[in-house]
C-alpha positions as CSV (number, residue, x, y, z in Angstrom):
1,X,88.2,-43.6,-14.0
2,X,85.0,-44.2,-11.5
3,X,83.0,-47.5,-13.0
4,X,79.8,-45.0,-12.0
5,X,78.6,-42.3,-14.0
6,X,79.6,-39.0,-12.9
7,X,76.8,-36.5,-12.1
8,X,77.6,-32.5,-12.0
9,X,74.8,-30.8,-9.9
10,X,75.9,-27.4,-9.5
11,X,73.7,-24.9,-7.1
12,X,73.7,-27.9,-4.1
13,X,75.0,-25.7,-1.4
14,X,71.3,-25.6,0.7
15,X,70.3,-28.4,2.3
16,X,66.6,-28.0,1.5
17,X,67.2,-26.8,-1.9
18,X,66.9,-28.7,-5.2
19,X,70.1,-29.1,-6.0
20,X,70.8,-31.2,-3.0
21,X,67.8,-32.9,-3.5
22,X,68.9,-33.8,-7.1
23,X,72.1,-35.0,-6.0
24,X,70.8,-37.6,-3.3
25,X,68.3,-38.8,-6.1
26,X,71.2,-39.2,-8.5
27,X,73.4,-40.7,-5.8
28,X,70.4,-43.4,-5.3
29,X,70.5,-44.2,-8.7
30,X,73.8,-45.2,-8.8
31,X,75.9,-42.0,-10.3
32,X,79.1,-40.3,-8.4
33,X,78.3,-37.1,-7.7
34,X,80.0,-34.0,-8.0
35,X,78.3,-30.8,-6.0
36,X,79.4,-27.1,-6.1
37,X,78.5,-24.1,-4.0
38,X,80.0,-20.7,-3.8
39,X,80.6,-21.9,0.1
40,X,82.2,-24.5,2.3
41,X,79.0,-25.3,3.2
42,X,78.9,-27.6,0.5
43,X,81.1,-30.2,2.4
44,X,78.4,-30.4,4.8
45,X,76.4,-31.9,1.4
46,X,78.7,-34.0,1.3
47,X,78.9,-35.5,4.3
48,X,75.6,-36.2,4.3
49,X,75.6,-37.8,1.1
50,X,77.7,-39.7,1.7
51,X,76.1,-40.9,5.0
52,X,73.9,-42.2,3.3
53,X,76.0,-44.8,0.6
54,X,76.0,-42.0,-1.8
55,X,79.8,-42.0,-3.5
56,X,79.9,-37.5,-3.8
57,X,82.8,-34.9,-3.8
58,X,82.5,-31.1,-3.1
59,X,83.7,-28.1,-5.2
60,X,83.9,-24.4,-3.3
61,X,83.7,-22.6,-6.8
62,X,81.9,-19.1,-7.8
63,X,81.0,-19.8,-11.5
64,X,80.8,-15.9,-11.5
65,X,84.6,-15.8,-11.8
66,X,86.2,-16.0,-14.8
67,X,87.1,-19.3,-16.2
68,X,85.8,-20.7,-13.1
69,X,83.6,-23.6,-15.0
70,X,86.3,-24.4,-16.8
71,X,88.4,-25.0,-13.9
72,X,85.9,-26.9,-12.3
73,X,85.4,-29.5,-15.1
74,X,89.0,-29.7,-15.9
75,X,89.6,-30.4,-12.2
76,X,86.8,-33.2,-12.0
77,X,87.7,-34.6,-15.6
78,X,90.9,-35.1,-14.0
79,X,90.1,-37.0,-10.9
80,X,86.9,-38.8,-12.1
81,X,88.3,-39.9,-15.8
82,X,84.8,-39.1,-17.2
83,X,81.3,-36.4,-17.3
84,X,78.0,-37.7,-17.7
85,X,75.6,-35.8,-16.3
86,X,75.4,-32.1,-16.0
87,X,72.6,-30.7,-13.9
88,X,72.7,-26.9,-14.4
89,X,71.3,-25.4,-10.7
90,X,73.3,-22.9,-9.9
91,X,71.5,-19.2,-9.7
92,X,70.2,-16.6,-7.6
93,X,67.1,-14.1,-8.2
94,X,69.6,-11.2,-7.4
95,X,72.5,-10.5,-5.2
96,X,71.3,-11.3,-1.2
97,X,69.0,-13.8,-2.4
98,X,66.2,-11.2,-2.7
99,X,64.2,-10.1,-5.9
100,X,65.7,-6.8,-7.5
101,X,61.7,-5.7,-7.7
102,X,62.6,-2.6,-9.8
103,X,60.8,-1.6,-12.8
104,X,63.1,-1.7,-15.9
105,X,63.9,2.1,-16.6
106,X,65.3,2.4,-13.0
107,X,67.5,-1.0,-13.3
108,X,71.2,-0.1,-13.9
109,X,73.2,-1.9,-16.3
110,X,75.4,-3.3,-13.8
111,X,72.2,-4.8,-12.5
112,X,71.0,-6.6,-16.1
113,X,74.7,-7.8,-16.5
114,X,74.8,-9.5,-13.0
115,X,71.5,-10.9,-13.2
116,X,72.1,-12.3,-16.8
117,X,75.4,-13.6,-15.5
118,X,74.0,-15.3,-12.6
119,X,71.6,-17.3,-14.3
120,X,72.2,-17.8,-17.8
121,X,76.1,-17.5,-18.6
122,X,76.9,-19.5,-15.4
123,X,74.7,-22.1,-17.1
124,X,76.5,-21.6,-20.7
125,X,79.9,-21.6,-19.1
126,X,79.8,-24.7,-17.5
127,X,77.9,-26.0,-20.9
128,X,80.7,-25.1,-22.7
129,X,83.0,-26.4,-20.6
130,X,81.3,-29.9,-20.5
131,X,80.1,-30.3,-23.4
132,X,83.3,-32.5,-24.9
133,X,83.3,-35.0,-22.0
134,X,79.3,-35.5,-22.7
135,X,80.0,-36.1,-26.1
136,X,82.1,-38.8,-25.2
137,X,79.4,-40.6,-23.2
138,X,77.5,-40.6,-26.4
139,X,73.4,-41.6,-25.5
140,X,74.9,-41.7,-21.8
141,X,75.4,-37.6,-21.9
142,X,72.4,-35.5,-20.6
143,X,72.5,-31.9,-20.1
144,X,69.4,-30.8,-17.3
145,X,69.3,-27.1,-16.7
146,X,66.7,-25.8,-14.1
147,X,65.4,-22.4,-15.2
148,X,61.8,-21.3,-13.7
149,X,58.0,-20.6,-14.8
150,X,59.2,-17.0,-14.2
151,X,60.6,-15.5,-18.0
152,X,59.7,-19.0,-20.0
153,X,55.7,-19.0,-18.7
154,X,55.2,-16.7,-16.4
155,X,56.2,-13.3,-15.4
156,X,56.2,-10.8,-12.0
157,X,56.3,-7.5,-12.1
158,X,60.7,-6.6,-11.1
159,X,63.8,-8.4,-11.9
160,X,63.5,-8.1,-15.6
161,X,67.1,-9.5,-15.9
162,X,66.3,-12.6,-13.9
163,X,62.5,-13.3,-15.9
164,X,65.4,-12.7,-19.4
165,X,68.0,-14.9,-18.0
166,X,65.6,-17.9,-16.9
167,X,63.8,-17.0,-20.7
168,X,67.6,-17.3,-22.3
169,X,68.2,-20.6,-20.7
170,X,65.3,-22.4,-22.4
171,X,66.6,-21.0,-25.7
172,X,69.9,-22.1,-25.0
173,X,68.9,-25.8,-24.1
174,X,66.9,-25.9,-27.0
175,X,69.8,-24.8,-29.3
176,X,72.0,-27.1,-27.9
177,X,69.2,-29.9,-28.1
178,X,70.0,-29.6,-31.9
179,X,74.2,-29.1,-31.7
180,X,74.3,-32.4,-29.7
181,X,71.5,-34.6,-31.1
182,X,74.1,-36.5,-33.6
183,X,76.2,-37.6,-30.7
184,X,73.3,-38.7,-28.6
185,X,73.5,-36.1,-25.8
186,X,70.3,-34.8,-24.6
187,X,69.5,-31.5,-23.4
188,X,66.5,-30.7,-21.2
189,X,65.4,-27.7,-18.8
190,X,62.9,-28.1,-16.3
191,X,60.6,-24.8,-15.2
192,X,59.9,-25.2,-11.1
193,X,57.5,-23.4,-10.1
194,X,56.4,-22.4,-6.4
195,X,59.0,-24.9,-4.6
196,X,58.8,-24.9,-0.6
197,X,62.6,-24.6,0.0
198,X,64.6,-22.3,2.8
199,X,64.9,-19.3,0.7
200,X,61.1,-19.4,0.1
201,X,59.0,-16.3,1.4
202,X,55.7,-16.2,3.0
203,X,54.3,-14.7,0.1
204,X,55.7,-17.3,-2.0
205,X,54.2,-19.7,-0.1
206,X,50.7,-18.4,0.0
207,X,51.4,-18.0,-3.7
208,X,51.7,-22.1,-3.6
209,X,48.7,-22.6,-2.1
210,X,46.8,-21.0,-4.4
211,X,48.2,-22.8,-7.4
212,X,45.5,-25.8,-8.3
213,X,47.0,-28.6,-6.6
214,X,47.0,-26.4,-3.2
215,X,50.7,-26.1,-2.0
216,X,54.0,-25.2,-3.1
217,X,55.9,-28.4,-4.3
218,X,59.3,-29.9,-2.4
219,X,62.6,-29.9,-4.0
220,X,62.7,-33.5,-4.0
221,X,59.6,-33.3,-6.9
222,X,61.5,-31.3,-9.2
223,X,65.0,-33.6,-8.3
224,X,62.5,-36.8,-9.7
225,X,61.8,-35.1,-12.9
226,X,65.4,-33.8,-13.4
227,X,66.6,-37.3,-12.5
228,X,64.3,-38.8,-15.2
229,X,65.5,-36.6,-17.8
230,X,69.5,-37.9,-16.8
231,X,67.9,-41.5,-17.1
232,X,68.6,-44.0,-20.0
233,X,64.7,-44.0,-20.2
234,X,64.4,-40.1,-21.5
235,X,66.9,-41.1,-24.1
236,X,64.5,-39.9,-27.0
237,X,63.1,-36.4,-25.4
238,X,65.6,-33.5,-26.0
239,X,64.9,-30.0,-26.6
240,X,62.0,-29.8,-24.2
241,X,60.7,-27.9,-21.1
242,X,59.4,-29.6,-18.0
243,X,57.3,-27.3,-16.0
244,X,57.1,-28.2,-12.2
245,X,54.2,-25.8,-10.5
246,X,51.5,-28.0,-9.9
247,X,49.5,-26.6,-12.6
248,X,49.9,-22.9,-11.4
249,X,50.4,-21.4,-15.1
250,X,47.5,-23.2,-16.2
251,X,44.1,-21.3,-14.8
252,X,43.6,-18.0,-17.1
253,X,40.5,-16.8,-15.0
254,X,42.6,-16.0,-12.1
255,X,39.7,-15.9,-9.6
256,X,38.6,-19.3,-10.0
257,X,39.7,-20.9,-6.5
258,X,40.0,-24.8,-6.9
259,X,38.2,-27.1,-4.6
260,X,40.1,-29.1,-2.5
261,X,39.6,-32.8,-1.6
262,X,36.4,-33.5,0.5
263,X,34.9,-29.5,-0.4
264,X,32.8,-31.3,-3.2
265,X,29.9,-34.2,-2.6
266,X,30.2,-37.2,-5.1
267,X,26.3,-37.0,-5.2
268,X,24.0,-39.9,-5.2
């Protein structure tokens, strides 16, 4: 058995995504960590994590496959001796990395079932799967699954399945909040919202710059809040959504434009 505590951050294949971001900030803290992508690009992670004194393995797995989460934790189980940390990451918008951007009468059913099973039974599946080893590290077990201000805030107009699935996640945490509560696991989500990563478009980040605080956010903000909810010191929040988006659900009147630092004399 590894004397750290073992960290699963699925989703961690993109360099300059947040899963990868979560996993160095993990690493740092002290936890082994366990990262999966649907690639072998994901050794590359690894490699770099552990360049920098980071103790990390690498999974190729496609938790779209069947039994593939359970594989996955019985595999690590086996080698690691233990699961404390699940950070559910892995998603996409839609097949190709691209919203579907289809309005719901014209989206097949093939379409709903992929997008739900992309981004909401992934997340269950691997839930499911871990949810006997976090139980046996008691107050130690934390459950952190990333869903978006898209479905549980927000909405777009498109991709009904993905706004649903991101939506079902929330409920799902908050459900299993309860089911685990007497062993002393915790279950979180956090909501990003306009995060600067690779896959991000221009309009997505002229979207950021408009929220209040004037940008999109990094990856590496959303890894500190998801690493604070694995942390001994969020112990007592479970249940709960985190949103990330640097206050972009907040304004209602949509055409207020906030001023930015130096715009507004301090008077006197």
């Amino acid at each position: 058995m590894t004397p750290h505590p073992v960290a699963l951050v699925t989703g961690a294949g993109s360099a300059s995504g947040i899963g990868f971001a979560t996993a160095r900030v993990l690493g740092a803290a002290g936890h082994h960590v366990v990262v999966t992508s649907t690639t072998a690009r994901i050794h590359d992670r690894v490699a770099e994590l552990v360049a920098d004194g980071i103790s990390a393995e690498g999974v190729v797995c496609d938790l779209l496959e069947p039994d593939a989460a359970d594989r996955l934790v019985l595999d690590l189980t086996a080698l690691d001796g233990r699961l404390d940390v699940v950070v559910n990451n892995a998603g996409m918008i839609a097949v190709g990395g691209s919203h579907l951007d289809a309005p719901t009468e014209s989206v097949t059913d093939g379409q709903w079932s992929d997008g739900l099973a992309r981004n909401l039974t992934t997340c269950f599946t691997v839930c499911r799967a871990a949810l006997p080893w976090l139980r046996s590290a008691g107050s130690a077990g934390r459950i952190v699954n990333v869903a978006s201000t898209s479905g549980p805030v927000q909405a777009f107009t498109g991709d009904v399945a993905y706004h649903a699935a991101k939506a079902g996640m929330v409920g799902l945490t908050r459900a299993l909040a309860l089911e685990c509560a007497s062993s002393g696991v915790t279950v979180n989500a956090v909501a990003p919202g306009w995060i600067a990563t690779a896959s991000q478009t221009s309009g997505e980040a002229v979207a950021g710059r408009l929220a209040p605080l004037g940008r999109s956010g990094t990856p590496a903000e959303v890894a500190a809040v998801i690493a604070f909810l694995a942390s001994a010191a969020a112990s007592y929040v479970t249940g709960q959504l985190i949103v990330v988006d640097g206050g972009n659900s907040l304004p209602e009147d949509r055409s207020w434009v906030p001023p930015r630092h130096g715009d507004v004399g301090m008077g006197g």
